[in-house]
N, C-alpha and C positions, 0 to 999 in steps of 0.2 A: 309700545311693547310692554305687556305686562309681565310682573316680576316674575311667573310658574315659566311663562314662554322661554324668560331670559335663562333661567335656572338648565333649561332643556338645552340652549343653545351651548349653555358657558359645558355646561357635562358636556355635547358629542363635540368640542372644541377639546375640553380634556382627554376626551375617550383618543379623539384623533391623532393628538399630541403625543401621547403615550406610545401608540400603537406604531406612530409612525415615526419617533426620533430616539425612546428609550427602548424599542426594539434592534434599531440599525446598531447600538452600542451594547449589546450584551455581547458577553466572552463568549468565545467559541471556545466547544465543547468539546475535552481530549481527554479519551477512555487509554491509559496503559496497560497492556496485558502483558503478564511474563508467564510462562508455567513454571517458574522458579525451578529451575533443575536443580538436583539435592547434590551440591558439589561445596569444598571448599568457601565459605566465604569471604576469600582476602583481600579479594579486589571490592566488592561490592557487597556488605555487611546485608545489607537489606537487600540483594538481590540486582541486577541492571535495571528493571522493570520499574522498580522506585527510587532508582537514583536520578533516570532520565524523567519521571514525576517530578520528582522534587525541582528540578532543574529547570523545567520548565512551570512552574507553579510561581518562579521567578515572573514570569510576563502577566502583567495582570489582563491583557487583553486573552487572556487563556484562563479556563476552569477546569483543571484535572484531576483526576480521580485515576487510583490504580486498582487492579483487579489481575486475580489468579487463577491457575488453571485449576486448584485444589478450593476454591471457592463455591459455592452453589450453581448449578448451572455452565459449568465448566469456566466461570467469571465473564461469563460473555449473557448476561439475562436479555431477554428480551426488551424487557422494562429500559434497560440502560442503554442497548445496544439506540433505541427509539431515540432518546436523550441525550445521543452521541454525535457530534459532526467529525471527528476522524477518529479511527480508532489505528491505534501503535501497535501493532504482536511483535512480541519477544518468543521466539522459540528456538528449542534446539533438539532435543529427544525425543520428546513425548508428543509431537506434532499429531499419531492420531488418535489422541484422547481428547479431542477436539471432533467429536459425530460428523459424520458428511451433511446431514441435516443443520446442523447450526451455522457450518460454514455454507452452504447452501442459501440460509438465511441472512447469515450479511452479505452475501455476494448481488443476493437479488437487493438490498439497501444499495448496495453501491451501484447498480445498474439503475436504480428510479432517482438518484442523485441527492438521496439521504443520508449516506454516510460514504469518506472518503477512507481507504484503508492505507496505514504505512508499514510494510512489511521489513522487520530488519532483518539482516544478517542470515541466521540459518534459517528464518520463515521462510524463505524463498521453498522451501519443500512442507511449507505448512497446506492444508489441505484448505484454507481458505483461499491463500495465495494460487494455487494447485487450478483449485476450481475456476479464479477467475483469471486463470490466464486458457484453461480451457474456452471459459465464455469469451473471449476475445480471439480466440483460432476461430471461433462460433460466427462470431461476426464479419471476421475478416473475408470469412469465406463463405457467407451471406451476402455480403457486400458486391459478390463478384455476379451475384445473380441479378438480371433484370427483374425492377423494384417489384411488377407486379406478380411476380410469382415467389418472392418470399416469402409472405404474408401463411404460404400454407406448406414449403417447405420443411420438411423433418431432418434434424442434425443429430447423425449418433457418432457415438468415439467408437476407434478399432480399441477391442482389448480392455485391461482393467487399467485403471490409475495404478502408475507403479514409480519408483525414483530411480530410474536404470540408467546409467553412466552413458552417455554420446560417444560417438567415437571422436577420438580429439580432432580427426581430419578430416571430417565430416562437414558441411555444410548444414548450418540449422535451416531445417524446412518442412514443413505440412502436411504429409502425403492426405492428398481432397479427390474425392470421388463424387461425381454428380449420375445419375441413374433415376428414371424415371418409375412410379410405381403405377400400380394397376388403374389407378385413378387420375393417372398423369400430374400426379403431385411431385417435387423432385425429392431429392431423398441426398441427401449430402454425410458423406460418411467420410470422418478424421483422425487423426494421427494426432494423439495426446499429448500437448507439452510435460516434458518430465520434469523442467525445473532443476535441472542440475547440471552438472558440469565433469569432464575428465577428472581434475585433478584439484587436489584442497589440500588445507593442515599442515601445513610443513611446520616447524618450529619456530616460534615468532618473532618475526622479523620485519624492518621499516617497509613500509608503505608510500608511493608516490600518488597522492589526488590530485586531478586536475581538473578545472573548471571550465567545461565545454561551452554552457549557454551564461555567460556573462551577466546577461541583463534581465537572467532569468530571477522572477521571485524567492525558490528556492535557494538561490545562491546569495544572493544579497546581503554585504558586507562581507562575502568570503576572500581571503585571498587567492590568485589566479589559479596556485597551488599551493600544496601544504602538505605535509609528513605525517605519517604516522607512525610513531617509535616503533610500538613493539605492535601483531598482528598477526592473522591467519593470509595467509595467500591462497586466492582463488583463480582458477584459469581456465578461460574459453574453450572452448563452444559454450555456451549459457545455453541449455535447452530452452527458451522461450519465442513466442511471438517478440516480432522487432520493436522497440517501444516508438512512442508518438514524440516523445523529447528522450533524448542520452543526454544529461545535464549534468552529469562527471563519470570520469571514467577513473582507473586504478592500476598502477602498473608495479612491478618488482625489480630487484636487482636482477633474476635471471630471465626478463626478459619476459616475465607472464603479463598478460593484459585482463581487464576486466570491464564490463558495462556496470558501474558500482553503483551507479544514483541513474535509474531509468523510469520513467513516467508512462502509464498508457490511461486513454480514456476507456472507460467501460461502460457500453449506452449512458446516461449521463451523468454517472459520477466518474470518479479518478481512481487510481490505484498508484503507487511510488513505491518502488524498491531500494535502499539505502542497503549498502553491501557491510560497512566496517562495523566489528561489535566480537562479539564472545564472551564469554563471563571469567575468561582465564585474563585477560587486559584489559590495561586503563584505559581503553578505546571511547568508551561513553565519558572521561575525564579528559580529553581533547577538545578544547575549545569551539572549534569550525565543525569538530562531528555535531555535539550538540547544537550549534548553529545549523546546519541542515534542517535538526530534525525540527527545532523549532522556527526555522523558515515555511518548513515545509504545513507544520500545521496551524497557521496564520494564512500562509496561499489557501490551501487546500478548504480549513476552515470556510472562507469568505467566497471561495469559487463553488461551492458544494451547488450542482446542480448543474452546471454551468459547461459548455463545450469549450472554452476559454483554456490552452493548452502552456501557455506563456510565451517564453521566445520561443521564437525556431532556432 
């Protein structure tokens, strides 16, 4: 073997090496968003959005970066969003100064299993969350059709995207229409998740979480349950599609229940709802809450792509 051959050999032995053992160890990639509501800041000086950065900037198997709604690009760039394996929104107000088009945009990231989204607390009415729980009513009820006729299927919503209160005694459900059109194509027309709930806000008070899937990666090292001092209470009906894992739930003194830590797939990435937060309490200075959320973006991270749901 001459020495130019060996030279060629030792490079794509390097090229290989590289490509294939100091790629498996790069950090995964965690975009925080807050839209920093203009409130008080007693609790959180810089905001919740970079305290749970900082907090997690702790795990070196993690690379994060915080970003704002009052930033270029609503803090959501294209550029970054690309560069992103989960992205955290913080919201509470200003949920739609956030374009349908942007959220639109990571939504279809999270459906090609580029980016996994973690929606806290009041995001649940953010219009990115909004949308991708519309794209999973989408599918659900795709799903129900034999396989060769969805390929050309049309899915519209009744009505505009609106946050309109469920009735508390109500049953969460779909309303799905299938109707063939003039082409004999089906034509599937649905009933919006609103994303919200009867009742909220009471004045803050302890919290009961429980640990539903045990041996779930989210939950890992949590204890079975655990308290939250002080807190907002939220109470069922959740207007959403049912999720793929309930991995904690959330209960109060009077008796309200809640789905607080719910998981769905979205064609093939993930989406996770983490309920406890507000920027009025130390709710993000809770040990096991920040343990969620950095369980969650270590799973999420490493599953990106992945139909891989955890425990049942």
């Amino acid at each position: 073997m001459n020495r130019q051959t060996l030279f060629r050999l030792l490079a794509g032995l390097s090229l290989w090496w590289t490509s294939t053992f100091v790629h498996a160890d790069d950090p995964i990639r965690v975009l925080v968003w807050d839209e920093q509501q203009p409130v008080k800041k007693v609790i959180y000086p810089e905001f919740p959005g970079n305290w749970i950065a900082d907090a997690l900037k702790n795990n070196t198997d993690l690379a994060v970066i915080s970003r704002k709604l009052d930033d270029p690009d609503q803090g959501l760039a294209t550029e970054d969003l690309k560069n992103t394996d989960v992205l955290i929104m913080w919201g509470h107000v200003r949920q739609d100064a956030v374009p349908v088009e942007k959220s639109r945009e990571i939504v279809e990231l999270v459906k090609q299993g580029k980016l996994a989204l973690v929606s806290l607390h009041s995001a649940h009415w953010s219009v990115p969350f909004m949308i991708a729980m519309e794209e999973r009513v989408a599918e659900d009820a795709l799903a129900a059709l034999p396989e060769e006729t969805r390929e050309n299927a049309t899915v519209k919503f009744k009505g505009k995207r609106e946050r309109k209160l469920p009735n508390p005694g109500k049953r969460i459900e779909f309303a799905t229409s299938y109707t063939l059109d003039d082409s004999e194509s089906v034509i599937v027309e649905l009933e919006r998740p609103n994303c919200v709930f009867p009742r909220c806000c009471t004045p803050a008070q302890p919290s009961q979480m429980r640990v539903i899937l045990k041996d779930h990666p989210i939950t890992k090292e949590l204890p079975e349950t655990f308290t939250i001092p002080e807190t907002e209470m939220y109470d069922e009906p959740f207007h959403i599609p049912a999720p793929d894992r309930l991995i904690l739930d959330e209960t109060w003194a009077g008796g309200e229940y809640f789905r607080s830590g719910a998981l769905w797939q979205l064609g093939k990435g993930k989406v996770f709802y983490f309920r406890p937060g507000d920027q009025q309490y130390a709710v993000y200075k809770e040990t096991p809450v920040l343990k969620v959320i950095e369980n969650a973006c270590l799973w999420l991270g490493k599953e990106k792509g992945s139909d891989d749901l955890g425990s049942k």
